[in-house]
N, C-alpha and C positions, 0 to 999 in steps of 0.2 A: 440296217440302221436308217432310221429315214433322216430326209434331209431339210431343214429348214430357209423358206427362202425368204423374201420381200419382195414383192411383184407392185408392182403401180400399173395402174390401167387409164387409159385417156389421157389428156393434155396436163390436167388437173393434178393426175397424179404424180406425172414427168415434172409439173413444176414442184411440187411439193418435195420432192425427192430432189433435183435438185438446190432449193431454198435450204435445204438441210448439210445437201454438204459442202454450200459456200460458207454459209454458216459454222461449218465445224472444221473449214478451211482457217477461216477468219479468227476463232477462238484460237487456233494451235496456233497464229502468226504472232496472235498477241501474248501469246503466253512464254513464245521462243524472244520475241524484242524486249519483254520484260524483264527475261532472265537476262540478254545480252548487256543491257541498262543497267544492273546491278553492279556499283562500284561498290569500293571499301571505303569507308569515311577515311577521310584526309589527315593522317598523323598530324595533332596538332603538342607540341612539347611544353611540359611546366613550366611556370616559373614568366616573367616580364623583363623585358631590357634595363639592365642597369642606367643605360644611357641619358644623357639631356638632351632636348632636344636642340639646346642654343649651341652644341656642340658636333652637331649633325654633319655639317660640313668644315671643319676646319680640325685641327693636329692633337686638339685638346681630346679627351675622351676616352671611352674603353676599350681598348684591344685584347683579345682571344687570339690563342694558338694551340699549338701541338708541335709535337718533336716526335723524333723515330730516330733510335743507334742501333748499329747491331747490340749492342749490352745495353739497352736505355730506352725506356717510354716514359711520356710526359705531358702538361698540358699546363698553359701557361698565361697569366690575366696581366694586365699593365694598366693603372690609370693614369695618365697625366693632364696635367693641370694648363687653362690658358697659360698661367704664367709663365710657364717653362721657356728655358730654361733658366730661370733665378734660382738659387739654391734653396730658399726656402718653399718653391713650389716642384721640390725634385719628383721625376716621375716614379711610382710604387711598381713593385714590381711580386708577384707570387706563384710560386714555382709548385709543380707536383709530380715526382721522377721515381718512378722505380724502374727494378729488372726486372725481366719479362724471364720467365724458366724456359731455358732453351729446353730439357728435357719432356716440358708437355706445353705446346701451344697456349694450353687453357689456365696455366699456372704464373703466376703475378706477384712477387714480393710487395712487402706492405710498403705503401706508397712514403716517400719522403717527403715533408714541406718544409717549406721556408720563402726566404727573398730579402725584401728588403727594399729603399732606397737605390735606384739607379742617377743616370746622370743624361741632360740632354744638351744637344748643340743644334743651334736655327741659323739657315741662310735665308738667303730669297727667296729660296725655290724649296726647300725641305728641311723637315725636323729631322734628325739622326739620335733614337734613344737608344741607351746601353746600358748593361747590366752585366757585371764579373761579382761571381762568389761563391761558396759552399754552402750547398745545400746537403743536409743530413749533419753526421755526426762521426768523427771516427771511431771506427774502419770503416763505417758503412755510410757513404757521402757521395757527394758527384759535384765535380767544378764546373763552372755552367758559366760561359761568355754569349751574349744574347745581343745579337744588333740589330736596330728594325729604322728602314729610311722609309720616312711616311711622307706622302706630297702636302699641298696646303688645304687640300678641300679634306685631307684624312684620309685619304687612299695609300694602303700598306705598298708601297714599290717592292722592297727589295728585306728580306730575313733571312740572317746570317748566323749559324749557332755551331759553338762547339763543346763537348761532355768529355772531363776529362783529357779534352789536349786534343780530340778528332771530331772530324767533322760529323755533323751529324745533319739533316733534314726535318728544314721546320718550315710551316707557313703561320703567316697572323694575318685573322681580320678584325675588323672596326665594325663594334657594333653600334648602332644605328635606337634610335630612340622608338623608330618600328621597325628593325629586326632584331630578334633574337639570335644570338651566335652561340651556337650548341657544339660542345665538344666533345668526339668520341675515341676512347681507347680499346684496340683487341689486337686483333693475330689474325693471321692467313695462316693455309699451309695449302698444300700439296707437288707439286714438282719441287718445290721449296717453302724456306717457312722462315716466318717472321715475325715484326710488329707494325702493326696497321695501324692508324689514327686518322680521322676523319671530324672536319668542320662543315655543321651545314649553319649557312645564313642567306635566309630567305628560302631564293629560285637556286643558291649556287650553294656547289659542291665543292669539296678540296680533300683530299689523302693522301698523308704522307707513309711511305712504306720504308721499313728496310727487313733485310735478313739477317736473321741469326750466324752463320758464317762469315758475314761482313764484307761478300762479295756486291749484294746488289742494295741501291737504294735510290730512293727517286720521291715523285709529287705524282699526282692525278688529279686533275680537275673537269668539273662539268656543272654539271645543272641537274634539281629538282623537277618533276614533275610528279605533283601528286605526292605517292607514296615510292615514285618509282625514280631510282638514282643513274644516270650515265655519266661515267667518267674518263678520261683519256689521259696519256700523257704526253710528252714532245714527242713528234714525228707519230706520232700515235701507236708506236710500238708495247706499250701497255695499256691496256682498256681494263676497265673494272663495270660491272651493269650491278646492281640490287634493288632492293629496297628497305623502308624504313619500317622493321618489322611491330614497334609496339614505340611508347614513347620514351623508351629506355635502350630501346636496339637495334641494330643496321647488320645487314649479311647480302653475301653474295656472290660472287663468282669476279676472277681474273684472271686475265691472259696476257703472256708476253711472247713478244717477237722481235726480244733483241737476241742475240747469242744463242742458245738454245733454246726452242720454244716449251713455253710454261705454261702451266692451269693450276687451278684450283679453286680455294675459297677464299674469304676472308669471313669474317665477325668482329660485331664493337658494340660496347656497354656505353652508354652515356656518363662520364666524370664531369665531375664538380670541384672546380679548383678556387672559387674566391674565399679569399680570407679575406680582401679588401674592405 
């Protein structure tokens, strides 16, 4: 077999040989930082803020939520009104709850809605909005007490909810006339299994979890970047990492290190609860 070579003879040819392979050095660097350069476009979600913007900072305005029971997933809007709390400017309230099939993760009874008219009380320092009622219709309904202490400037302090007579895990936030507050419902599973819900507004993240057993539940909060989610919870003994997989769905991975340590997944569809 003969062998084929490339020979360079004199100075001339030594430079030409190597002019070629800085050259083809230089191409492969640009072609490796190009590809390294290659993001994913930035989920951007449908739809515009309900919001005013003369309501940006103060008690009035639109609030978003979600909820998590072992028997119960939900998601949940509130408008109220400068006036409140006058009775004729009472705060709306619209609720959307089903059961989540403990038998398959991915199975969801059709959702319940309703609400109504709640009731508010102002001090100095904070609004306190409430909400008691039935939602659905018998036999198949859910009693729903909803308390939400908002500061002056409209920052949600403190959400208190119970379904059916037990506690249950909820957060709300205030959307903003340029954020959009996006609410998602799904499930986790693996060492254990549940229901997942998750709000994202803005850079910030929030999930609220429980288990189908009705042994564990809790919150998770962190921050957006990008397309990419981190979340934690107290003492950080539950983390959650994903991302925002299209503009309809979020998945990912979590871990616990309370009691016996956990993994898995979770998954969440984007719902739509205003009737307001």
């Amino acid at each position: 077999m003969k062998r084929c070579s490339i020979e360079s003879r004199g100075p001339m040819g030594r430079m030409r040989a190597t002019v070629l392979v800085c050259a083809a050095a230089l191409f492969a660097a640009a072609i490796s930082a190009g590809c390294a350069s290659v993001q994913p476009p930035v989920v951007r979600f449908a739809g515009q803020p309900a919001a005013s913007p003369s309501f940006d900072r103060a008690p009035a305005g639109v609030y978003r939520g979600v909820i998590a029971a072992d028997h119960a997933s939900g998601t949940f809007e509130i408008r109220m009104q400068p006036q409140a709390p006058t009775p004729a400017a009472a705060p709306q309230f619209a609720f959307s709850l089903s059961r989540p099939g403990i038998a398959s993760a991915a199975a969801t009874a059709p959702a319940l809605r309703g609400g109504g008219p709640g009731s508010a009380s102002k001090s100095a320092s904070n609004t306190v909005v409430y909400y008691s009622g039935t939602i659905g219709d018998a036999p198949d309904q859910f009693t729903v007490s909803l308390t939400i202490t908002v500061g002056p400037a409209g920052t949600v302090q403190q959400t208190e909810c119970t379904l059916d007579g037990a506690p249950a895990v909820a957060v709300t936030v205030k959307e903003l006339s340029t954020q959009q507050v996006v609410t998602f419902e799904g499930s986790y599973s693996g060492t254990n299994r549940g229901t997942w819900n998750m709000i994202i507004a803005g850079q910030a993240a929030f999930a609220v979890y429980a288990s189908y057993d009705g042994e564990d539940q809790g919150m998770v909060r962190g921050s957006r970047n990008g397309n990419s989610l981190e979340l934690t919870g107290s003492r950080g003994l539950v983390q959650a990492a994903g991302d925002i997989t299209s503009t309809t769905t979020v998945g990912g991975s979590w871990s616990e290190q309370l009691g016996e340590p956990g993994k898995g997944t979770f998954l969440g569809r984007r719902s739509m609860v205003s009737t307001l």
